[in-house]
Rosetta silent file (secondary structure, phi, psi, omega in degrees, C-alpha in Angstrom):
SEQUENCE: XXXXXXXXXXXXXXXXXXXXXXXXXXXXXXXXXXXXXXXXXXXXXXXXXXXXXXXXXXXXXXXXXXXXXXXXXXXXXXXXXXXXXXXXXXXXXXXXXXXXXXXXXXXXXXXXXXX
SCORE:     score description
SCORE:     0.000 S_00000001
   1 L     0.000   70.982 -177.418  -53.592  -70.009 -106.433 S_00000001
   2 H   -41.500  -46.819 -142.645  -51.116  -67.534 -108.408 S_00000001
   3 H   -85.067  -19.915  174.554  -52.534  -68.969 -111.497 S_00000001
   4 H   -84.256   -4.176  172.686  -56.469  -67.917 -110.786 S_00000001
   5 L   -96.997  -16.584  166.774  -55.107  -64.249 -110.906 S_00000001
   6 L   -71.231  -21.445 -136.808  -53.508  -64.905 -114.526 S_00000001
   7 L    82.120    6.541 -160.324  -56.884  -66.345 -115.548 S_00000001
   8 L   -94.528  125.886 -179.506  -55.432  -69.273 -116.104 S_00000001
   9 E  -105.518  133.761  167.911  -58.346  -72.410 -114.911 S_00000001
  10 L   -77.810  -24.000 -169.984  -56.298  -75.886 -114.692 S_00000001
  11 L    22.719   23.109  152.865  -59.069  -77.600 -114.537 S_00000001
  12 L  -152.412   88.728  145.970  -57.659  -81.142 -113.550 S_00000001
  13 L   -67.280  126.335  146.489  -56.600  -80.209 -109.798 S_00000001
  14 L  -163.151  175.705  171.590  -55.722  -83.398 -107.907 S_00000001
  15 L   -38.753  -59.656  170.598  -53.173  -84.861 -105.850 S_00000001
  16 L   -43.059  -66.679 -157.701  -51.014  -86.159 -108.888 S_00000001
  17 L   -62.309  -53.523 -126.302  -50.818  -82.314 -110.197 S_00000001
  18 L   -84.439   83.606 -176.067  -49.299  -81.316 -106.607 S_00000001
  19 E   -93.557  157.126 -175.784  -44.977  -81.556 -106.601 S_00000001
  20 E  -133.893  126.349  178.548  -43.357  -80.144 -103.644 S_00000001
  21 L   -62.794 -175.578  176.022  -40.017  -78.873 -104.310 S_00000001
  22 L   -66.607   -4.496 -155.551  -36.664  -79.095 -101.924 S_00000001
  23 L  -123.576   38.957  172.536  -37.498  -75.693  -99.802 S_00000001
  24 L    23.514   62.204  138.318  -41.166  -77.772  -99.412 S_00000001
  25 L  -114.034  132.249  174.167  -43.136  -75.539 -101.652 S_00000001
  26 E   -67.044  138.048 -165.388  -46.004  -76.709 -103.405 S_00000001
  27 E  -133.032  154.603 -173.532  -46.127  -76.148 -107.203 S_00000001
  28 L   -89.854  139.620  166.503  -49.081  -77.230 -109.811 S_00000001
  29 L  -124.770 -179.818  153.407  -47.940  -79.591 -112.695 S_00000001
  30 L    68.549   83.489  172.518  -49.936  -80.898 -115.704 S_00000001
  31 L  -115.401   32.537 -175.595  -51.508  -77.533 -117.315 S_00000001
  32 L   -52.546  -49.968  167.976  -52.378  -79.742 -120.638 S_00000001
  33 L   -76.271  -15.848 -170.383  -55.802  -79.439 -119.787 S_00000001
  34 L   -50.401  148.073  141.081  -55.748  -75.847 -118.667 S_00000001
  35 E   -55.021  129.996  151.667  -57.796  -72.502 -120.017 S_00000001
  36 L  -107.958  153.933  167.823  -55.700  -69.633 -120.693 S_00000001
  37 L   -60.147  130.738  158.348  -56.921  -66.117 -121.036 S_00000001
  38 L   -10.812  -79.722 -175.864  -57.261  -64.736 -124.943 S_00000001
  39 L   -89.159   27.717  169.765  -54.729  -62.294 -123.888 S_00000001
  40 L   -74.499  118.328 -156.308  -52.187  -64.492 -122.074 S_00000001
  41 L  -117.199   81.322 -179.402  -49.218  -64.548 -124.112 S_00000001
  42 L   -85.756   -4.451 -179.375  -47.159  -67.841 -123.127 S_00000001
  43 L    82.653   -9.852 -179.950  -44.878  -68.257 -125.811 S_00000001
  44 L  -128.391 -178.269 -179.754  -45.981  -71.906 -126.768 S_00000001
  45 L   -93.111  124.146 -177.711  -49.948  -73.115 -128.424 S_00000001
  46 L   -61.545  163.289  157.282  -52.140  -74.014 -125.047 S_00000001
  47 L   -48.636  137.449  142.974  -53.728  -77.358 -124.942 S_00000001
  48 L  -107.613  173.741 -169.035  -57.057  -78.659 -125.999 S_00000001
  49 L  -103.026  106.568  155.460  -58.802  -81.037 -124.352 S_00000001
  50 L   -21.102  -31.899 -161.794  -59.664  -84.162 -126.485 S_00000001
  51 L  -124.217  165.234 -163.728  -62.696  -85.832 -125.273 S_00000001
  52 L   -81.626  124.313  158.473  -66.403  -84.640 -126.147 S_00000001
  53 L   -69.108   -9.381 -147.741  -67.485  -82.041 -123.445 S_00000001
  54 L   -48.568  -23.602 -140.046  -71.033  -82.348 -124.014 S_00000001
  55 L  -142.499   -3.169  156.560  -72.173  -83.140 -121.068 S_00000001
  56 L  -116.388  164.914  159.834  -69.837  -81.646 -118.875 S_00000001
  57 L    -5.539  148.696  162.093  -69.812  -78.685 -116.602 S_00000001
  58 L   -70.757  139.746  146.388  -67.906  -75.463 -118.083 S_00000001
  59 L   -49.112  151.020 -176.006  -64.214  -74.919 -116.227 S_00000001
  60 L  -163.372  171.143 -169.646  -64.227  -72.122 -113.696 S_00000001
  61 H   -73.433  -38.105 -166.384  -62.252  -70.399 -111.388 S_00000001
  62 H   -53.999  -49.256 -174.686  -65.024  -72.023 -109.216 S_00000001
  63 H   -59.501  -40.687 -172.594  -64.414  -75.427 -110.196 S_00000001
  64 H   -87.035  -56.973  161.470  -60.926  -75.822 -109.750 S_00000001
  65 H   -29.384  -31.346  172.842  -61.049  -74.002 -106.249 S_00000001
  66 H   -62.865  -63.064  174.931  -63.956  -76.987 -105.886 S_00000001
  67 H   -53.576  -73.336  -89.431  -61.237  -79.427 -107.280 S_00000001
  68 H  -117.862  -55.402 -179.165  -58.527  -77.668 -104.929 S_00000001
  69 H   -70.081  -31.890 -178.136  -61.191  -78.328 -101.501 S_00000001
  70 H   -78.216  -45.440 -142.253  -61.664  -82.258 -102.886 S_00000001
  71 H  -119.617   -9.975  174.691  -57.995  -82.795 -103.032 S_00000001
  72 H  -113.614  -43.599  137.637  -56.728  -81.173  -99.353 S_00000001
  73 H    23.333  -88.433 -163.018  -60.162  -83.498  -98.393 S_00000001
  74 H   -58.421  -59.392 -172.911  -58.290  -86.046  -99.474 S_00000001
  75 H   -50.812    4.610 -159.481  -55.208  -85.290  -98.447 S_00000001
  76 H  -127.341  -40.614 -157.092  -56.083  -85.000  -94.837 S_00000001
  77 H  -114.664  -22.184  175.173  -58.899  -87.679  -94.323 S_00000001
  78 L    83.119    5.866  167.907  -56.765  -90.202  -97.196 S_00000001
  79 L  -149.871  151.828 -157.788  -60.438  -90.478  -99.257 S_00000001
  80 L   -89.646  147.942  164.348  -61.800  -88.511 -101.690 S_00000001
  81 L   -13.261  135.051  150.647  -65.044  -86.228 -101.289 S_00000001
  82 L    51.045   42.236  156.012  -68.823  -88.457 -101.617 S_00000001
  83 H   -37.159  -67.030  179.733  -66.851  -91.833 -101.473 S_00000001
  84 H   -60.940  -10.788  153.882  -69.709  -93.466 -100.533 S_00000001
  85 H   -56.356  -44.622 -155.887  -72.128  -92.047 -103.265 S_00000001
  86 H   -64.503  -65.111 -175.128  -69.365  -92.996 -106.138 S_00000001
  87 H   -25.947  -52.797  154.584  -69.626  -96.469 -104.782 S_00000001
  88 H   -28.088  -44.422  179.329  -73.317  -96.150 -105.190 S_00000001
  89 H   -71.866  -67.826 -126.295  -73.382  -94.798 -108.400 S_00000001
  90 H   -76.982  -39.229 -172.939  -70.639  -97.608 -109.223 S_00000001
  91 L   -73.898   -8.668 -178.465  -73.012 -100.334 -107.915 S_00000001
  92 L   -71.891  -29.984 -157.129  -76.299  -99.210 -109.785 S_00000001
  93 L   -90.262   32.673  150.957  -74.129  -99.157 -112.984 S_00000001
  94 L  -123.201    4.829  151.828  -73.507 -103.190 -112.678 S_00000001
  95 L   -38.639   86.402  170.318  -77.243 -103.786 -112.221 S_00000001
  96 L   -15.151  120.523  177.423  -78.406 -106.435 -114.335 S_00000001
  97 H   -81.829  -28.523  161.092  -79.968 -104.629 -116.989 S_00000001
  98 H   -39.580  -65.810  172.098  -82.880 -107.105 -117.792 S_00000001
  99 H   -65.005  -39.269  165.372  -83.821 -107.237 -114.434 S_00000001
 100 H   -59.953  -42.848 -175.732  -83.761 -103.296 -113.631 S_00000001
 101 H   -76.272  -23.596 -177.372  -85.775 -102.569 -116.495 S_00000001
 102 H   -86.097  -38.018 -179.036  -88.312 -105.267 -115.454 S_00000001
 103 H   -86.838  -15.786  148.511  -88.466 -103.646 -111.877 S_00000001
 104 H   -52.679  -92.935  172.477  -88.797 -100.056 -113.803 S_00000001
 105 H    -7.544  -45.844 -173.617  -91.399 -101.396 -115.834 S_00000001
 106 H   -97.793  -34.293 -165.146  -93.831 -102.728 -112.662 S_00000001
 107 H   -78.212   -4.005  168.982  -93.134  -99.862 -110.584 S_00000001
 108 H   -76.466  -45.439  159.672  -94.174  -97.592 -113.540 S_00000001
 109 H   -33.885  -64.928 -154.905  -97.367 -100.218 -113.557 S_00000001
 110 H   -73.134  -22.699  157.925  -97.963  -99.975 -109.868 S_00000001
 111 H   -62.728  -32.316 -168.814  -97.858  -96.088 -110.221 S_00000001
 112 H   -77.614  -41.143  173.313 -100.331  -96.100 -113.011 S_00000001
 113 L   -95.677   11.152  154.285 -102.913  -98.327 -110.895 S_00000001
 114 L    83.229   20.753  176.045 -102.206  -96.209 -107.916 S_00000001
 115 L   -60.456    0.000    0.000 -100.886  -99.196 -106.191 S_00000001
């Protein structure tokens, strides 16, 4: 990771980012989203990232090494990191909402009367 010794965080390591040249070395693509260091001088104006951060995590050296462990994961096992969680996640978030809020609602009851 030449590029974590620049300072530079890529922050969107995945499989897509990876090209492997003719002498089968891997190289990083896509640094649109990346941080550069202040004093990194690259000759063109880095990227910003578009969409509202609010809510996510800061970039780090940490993160993209994180990203970096998720993505040889993949490559090795063919499925990304906490499949079976996303799926989870993905099936709560198609939850009738009428009905979830009505099964909030009594188990907030049945807590209140110590049921």
């Amino acid at each position: 990771m030449a590029v974590s010794h620049l300072g530079i965080i890529h922050s969107d390591l995945k499989l897509g980012q990876i090209l492997i040249d003719d002498e089968d070395n891997a190289c990083l693509s896509d640094f649109n989203a990346s941080q550069y260091p202040d004093n990194l001088a690259l000759g063109y104006e880095k990227a910003t990232h578009r969409l509202p951060r609010d809510y996510e995590a800061p970039n780090t050296i940490s993160s993209d090494l994180f990203a970096l462990g998720s993505t040889l994961y993949e490559l090795v096992t063919g499925h990304v990191p906490y499949e079976e969680l996303y799926a989870n996640v993905r099936e709560c978030s198609t939850t009738d909402d009428d009905e979830f809020r009505a099964q909030v609602r009594r188990k907030h009851i049945a807590d209140y009367r110590g049921e």
